[in-house]
C-alpha positions in Angstrom: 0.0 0.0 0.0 2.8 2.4 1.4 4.1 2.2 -2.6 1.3 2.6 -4.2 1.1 5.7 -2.4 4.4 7.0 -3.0 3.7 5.9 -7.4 0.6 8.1 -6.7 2.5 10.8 -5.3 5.3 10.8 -8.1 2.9 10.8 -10.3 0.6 13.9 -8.9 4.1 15.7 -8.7 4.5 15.1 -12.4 1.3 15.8 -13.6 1.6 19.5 -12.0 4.9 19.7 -12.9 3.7 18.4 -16.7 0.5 21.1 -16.1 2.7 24.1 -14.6 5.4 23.9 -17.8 2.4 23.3 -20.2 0.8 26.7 -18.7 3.9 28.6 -19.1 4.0 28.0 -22.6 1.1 28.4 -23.5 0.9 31.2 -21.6 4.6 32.6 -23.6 3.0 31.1 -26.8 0.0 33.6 -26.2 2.1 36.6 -25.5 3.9 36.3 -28.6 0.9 35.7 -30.7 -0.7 38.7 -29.3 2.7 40.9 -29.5 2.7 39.9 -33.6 -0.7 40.5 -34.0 -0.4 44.1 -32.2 2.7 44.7 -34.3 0.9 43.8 -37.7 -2.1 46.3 -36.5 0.0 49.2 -36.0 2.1 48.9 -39.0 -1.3 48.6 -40.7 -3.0 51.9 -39.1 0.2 53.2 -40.1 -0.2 52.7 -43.7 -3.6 53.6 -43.3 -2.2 57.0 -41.9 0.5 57.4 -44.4 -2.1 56.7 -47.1 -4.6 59.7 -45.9 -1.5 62.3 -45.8 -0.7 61.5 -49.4 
């Protein structure tokens, strides 16, 4: 029983280890997506901009 418990217990550990690492990517995954799509929707209202001076 007592080993049972200590499988169960490595294996909780890596399951929130696993659930941790996979948070922090996608968390990093997500930051870059939305600093691309920020950078692509300013250098498009620039265009826009540079379009209206002209």
């Amino acid at each position: 029983m007592y080993m049972l418990w200590q499988g169960t217990k490595g294996l909780a550990v890596l399951y929130l280890t696993g659930t941790l690492f996979t948070g922090l990517a996608a968390a990093f995954a997500g930051l870059v997506v939305i600093r691309e799509v920020a950078r692509i929707a300013v250098s498009q209202t620039q265009l826009e901009d540079t379009e209206d001076e002209v």
